[in-house]
C-alpha positions, -999 to 999 in steps of 0.1 A, spaced: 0 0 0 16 34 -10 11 64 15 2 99 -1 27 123 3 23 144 32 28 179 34 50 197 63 34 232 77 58 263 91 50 292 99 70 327 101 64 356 117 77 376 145 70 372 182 29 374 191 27 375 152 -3 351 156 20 317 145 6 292 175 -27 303 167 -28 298 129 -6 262 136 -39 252 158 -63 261 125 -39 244 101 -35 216 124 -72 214 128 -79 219 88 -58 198 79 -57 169 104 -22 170 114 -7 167 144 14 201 157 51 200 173 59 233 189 86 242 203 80 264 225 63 235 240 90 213 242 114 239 256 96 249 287 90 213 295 130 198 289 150 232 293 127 256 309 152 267 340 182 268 314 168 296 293 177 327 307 191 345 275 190 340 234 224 323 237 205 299 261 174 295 237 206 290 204 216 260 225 187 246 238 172 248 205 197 232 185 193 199 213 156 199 204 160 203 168 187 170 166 162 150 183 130 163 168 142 163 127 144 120 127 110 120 145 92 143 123 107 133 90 93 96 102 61 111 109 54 128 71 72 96 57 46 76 79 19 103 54 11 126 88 6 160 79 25 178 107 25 218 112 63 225 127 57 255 151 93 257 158 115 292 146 112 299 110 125 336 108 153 332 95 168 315 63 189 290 87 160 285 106 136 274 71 162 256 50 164 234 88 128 229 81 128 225 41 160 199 51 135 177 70 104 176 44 132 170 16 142 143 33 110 131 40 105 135 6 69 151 17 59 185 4 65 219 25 40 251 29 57 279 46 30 302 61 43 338 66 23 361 86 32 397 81 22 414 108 37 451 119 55 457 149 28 475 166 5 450 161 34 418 173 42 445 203 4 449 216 -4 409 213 28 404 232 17 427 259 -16 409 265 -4 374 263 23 383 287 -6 397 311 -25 364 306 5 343 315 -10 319 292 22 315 271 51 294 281 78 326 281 72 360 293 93 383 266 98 421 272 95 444 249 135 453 241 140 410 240 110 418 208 132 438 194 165 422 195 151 391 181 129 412 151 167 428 145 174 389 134 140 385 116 144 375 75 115 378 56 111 347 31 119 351 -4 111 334 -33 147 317 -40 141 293 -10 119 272 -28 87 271 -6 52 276 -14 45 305 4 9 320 17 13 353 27 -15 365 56 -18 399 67 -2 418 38 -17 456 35 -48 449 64 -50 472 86 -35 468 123 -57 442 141 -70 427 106 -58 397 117 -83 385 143 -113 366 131 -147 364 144 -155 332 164 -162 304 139 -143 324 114 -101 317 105 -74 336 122 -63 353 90 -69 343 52 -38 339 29 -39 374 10 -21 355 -15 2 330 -30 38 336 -31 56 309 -57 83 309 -81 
């Protein structure tokens, strides 16, 4: 019996950009199971991350041990949605590595969301406490100074959400999506 191909999800966007929320809608629309990082993090290495350096490190543990598992996963025909870092070039070709291997397809999902919008989400989910890390304001921005939007030469099908809506566009109605691709980004 052959196994369809199955198709590996990431996501881009900045801190509070709306990523874990749109993984849970492609995870749910597409019956896939979700790895997060963040996640996985705060439950193995949540008293050693104290700076980026820390999160470099403890990162690059998670990301030996995770690419075997979710390569066997798509290779198994799961659809998985990867909410691990995807800002930076490094950060997708790591991903793009692991479908390729898998031989499975790969959707790269970047949500382009100002600062001002990333900046006021972050402030309310820090308030909540609902999220795994608390991140201030001046750790925002010296990740963003790291933050590579995609481009077309890295080979992805890319939706774009959030392109030219106005601040707070993003949020949907209850029953509705997070955000709507604006439109399709291929070669």
């Amino acid at each position: 019996m052959s196994v369809e191909p199955a198709v590996l999800h990431l996501v881009c966007g900045k801190i509070a950009a709306g990523k874990s929320t749109l993984c849970a809608e492609l995870a749910g629309r597409h019956r896939a199971v979700i790895i997060a990082e963040d996640d996985w993090l705060a439950a193995l290495f949540a008293d050693e991350l104290a700076s980026l350096r820390d999160y470099v490190r403890c990162s690059a543990k998670l990301r030996s041990a995770m690419a075997p598992h979710v390569a066997t996963l798509l290779r198994a025909g799961m659809p998985v949605v990867l909410d691990f870092q995807a800002n930076t070039r490094s950060g997708r070709a790591w991903i793009k590595g692991i479908a390729d291997m898998a031989r499975a397809d790969c959707k790269l999902h970047f949500l382009d969301t100002p600062d001002e919008v990333c900046l006021e989400r972050l402030r309310i989910r820090n308030k909540s406490g609902a999220h795994p890390f608390h991140v201030t304001e001046q750790q925002f921005h010296q990740i963003t100074r790291h933050f590579e939007a995609p481009s077309s030469d890295e080979g992805f099908d890319t939706l774009l959400y959030g392109a030219g809506r106005p601040a707070g566009a993003l949020e949907g109605s209850e029953g509705e999506p997070h955000c709507k691709p604006a439109e399709i980004l291929n070669d």
